[in-house]
C-alpha positions as a Python dict, from the first residue, in 0.01 Angstrom:
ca = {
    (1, 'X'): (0, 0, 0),
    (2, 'X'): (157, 378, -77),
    (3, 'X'): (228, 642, 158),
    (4, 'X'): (15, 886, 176),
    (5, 'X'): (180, 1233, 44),
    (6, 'X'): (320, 1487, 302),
    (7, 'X'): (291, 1840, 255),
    (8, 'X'): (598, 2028, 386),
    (9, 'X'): (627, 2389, 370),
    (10, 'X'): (1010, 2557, 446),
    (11, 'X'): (1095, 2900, 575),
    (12, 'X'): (1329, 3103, 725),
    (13, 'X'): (1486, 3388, 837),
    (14, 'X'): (1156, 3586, 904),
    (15, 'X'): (1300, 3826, 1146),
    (16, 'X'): (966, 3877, 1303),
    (17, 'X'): (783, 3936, 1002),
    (18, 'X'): (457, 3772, 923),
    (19, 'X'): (214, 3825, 665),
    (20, 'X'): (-95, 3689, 460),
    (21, 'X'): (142, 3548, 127),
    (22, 'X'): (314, 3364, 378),
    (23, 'X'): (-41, 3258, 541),
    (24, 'X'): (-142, 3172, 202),
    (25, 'X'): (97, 2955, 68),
    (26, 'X'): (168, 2743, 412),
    (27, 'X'): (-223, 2693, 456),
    (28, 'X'): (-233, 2348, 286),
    (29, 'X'): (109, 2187, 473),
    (30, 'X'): (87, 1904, 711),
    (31, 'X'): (404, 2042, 842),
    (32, 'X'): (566, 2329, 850),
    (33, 'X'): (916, 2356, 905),
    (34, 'X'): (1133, 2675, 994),
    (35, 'X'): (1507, 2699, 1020),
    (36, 'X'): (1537, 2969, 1245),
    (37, 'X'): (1574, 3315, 1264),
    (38, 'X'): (1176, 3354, 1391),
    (39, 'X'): (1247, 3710, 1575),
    (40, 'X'): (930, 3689, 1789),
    (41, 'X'): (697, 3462, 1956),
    (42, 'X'): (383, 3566, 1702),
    (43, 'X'): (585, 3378, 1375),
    (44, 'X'): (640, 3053, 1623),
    (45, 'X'): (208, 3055, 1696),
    (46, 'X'): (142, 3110, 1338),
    (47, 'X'): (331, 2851, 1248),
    (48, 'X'): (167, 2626, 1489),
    (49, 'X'): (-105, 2735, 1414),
    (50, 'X'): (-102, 2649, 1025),
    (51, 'X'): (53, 2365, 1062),
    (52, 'X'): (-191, 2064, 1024),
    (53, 'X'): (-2, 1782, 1193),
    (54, 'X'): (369, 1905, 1286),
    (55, 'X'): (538, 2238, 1323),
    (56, 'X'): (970, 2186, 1325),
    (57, 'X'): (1160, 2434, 1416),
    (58, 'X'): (1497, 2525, 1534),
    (59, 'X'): (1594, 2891, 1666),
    (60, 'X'): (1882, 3140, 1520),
    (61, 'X'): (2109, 3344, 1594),
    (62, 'X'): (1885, 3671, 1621),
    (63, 'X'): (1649, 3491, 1860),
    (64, 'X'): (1658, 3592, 2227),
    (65, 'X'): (1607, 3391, 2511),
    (66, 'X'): (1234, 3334, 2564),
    (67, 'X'): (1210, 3152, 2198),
    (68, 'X'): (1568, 2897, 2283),
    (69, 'X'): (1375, 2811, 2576),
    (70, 'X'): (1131, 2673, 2398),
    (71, 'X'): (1280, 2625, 2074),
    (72, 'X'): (1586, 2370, 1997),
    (73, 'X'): (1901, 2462, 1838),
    (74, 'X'): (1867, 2167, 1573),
    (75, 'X'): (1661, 1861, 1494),
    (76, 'X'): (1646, 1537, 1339),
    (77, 'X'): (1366, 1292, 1237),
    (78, 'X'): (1221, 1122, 940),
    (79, 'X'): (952, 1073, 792),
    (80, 'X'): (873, 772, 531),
    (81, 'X'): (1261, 640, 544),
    (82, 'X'): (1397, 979, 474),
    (83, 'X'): (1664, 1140, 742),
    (84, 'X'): (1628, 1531, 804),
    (85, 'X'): (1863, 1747, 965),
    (86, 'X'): (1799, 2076, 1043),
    (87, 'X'): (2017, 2387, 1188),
    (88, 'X'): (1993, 2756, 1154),
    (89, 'X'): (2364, 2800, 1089),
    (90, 'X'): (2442, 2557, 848),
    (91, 'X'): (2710, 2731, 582),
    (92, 'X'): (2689, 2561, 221),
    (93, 'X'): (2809, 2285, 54),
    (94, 'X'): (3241, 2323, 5),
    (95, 'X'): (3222, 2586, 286),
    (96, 'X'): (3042, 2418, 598),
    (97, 'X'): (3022, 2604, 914),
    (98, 'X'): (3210, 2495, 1210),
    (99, 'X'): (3114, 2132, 1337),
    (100, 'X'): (2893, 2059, 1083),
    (101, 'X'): (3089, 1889, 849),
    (102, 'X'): (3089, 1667, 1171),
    (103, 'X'): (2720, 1632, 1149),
    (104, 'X'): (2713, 1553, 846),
    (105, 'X'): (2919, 1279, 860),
    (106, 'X'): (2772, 1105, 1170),
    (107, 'X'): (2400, 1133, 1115),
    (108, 'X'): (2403, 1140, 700),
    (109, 'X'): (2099, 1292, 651),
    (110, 'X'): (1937, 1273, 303),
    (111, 'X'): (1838, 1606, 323),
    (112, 'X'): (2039, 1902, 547),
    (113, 'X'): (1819, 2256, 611),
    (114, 'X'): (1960, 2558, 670),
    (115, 'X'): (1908, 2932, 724),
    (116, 'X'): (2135, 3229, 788),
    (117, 'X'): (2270, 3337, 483),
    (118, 'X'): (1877, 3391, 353),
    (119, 'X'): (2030, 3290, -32),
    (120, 'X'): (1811, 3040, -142),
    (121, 'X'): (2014, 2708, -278),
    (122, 'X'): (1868, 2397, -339),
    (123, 'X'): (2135, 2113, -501),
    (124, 'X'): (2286, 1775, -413),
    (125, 'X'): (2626, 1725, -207),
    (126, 'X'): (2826, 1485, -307),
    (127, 'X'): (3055, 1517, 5),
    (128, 'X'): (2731, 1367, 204),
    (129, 'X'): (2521, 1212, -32),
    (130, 'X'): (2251, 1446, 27),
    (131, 'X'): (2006, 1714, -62),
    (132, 'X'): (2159, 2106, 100),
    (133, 'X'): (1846, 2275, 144),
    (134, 'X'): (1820, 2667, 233),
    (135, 'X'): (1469, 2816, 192),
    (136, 'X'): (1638, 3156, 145),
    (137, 'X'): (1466, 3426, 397),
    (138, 'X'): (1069, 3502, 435),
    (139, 'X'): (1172, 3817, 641),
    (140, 'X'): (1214, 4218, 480),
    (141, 'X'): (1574, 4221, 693),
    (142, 'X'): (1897, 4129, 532),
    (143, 'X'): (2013, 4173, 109),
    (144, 'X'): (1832, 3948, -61),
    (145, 'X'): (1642, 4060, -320),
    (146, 'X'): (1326, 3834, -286),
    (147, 'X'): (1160, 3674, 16),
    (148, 'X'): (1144, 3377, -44),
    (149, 'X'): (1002, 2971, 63),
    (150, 'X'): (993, 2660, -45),
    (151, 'X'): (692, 2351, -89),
    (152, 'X'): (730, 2028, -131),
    (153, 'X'): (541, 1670, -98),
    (154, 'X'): (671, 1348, 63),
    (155, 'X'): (540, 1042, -85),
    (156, 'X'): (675, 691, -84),
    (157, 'X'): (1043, 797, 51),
    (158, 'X'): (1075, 1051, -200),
    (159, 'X'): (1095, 1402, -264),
    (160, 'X'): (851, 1547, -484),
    (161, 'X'): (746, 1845, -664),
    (162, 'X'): (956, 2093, -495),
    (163, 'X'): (850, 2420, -543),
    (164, 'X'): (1049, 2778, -486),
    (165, 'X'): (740, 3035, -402),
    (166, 'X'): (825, 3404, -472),
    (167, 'X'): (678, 3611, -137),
    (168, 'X'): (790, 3935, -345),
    (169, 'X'): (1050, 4218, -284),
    (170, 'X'): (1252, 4224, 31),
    (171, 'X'): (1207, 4660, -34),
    (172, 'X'): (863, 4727, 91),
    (173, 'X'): (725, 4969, -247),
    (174, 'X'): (641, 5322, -110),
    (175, 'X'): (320, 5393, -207),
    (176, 'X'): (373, 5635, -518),
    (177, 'X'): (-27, 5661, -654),
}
C-alpha cells in the first residue's frame, strides 16, 4: 500500500515578520518547518497554528532567550525512510560552518536545512550524499532581493514536486499613486 503524500512547507529567516502570502501559501502543509531566525513569539504561533499535523523548528542566531527556551538549536527525524537534519547555521556545501561537516558525517541525513545566509540554494552534495536545502529568507531584513520559501510533498520515501514560491520584494514599495 503507498504512503500517503506529506505536505511540507520551508521557511526562514523571518525576522519577526509575518504576513498573509506567507499565510497563504503554508495553509495546505501538514508540516511546516522553519530553520530559524523567527524574531518573535507571534511567527512561532502562526506557524503552529497552520501547521496541520507538525510544526519543526529550530531557533537562530537573532532569537533571544524566551524563543531557545522553547525552541531547539537543531533537529532530526524522518519521515517515510527519509533522514532530516535541520540547523539555523548551516554554511553551504564546500564551505560548511564549524562542526557541521561533523554532522554531516555522523547522522548522514538525506536532506540538510539551513538558514542564515537567507540565499536560497537547493542542489545535491556529493561530500554527504545528500540534498543542502536553504529556503532563502521570508523576512524584509537582510540583502536578498526576494523573500522567499519553499513547498514540497513526501510520498513513498521521495521528494517530490519541490517548489520555490516568490513572497515578493525584500524593499517594501512606497506607495507612489
Amino acid at each position: 500500500m503507498p504512503k500517503s503524500n506529506v505536505h511540507i512547507g520551508l521557511l526562514s529567516d523571518n525576522h519577526g515578520h509575518w504576513d498573509d502570502r506567507i499565510s497563504h501559501h503554508l495553509a495546505n502543509c501538514d508540516e511546516i518547518w522553519h530553520a530559524g531566525d523567527l524574531g518573535t513569539l507571534e511567527v512561532v504561533d502562526e506557524i503552529r497554528r497552520l501547521a496541520k499535523v507538525q510544526a519543526r523548528i529550530v531557533y537562530g542566531n537573532i532569537d533571544n532567550s524566551t524563543i531557545r527556551s522553547e525552541i531547539k538549536e537543531s533537529l532530526r527525524w524522518e519521515i517515510q525512510g527519509l533522514k532530516f537534519l535541520m540547523i539555523h547555521i548551516g554554511g553551504r556545501p564546500g564551505r560548511y560552518a564549524k562542526g557541521i561537516r561533523r554532522l554531516l558525517e555522523e547522522h548522514r541525513p538525506d536532506v540538510f536545512i539551513c538558514g542564515h545566509s537567507h540565499l536560497l540554494r537547493i542542489e545535491k552534495d556529493p561530500s554527504f550524499g545528500g540534498l543542502y536545502c536553504n529556503p532563502g529568507a521570508a523576512g524584509y531584513h537582510g540583502f536578498h532581493q526576494k523573500r522567499t520559501l519553499i513547498k514540497f510533498q513526501i510520498h513513498d520515501g521521495q521528494l517530490h514536486d519541490m517548489q520555490v514560491i516568490e513572497l515578493g520584494n525584500r524593499i517594501k514599495m512606497a506607495n507612489t499613486g
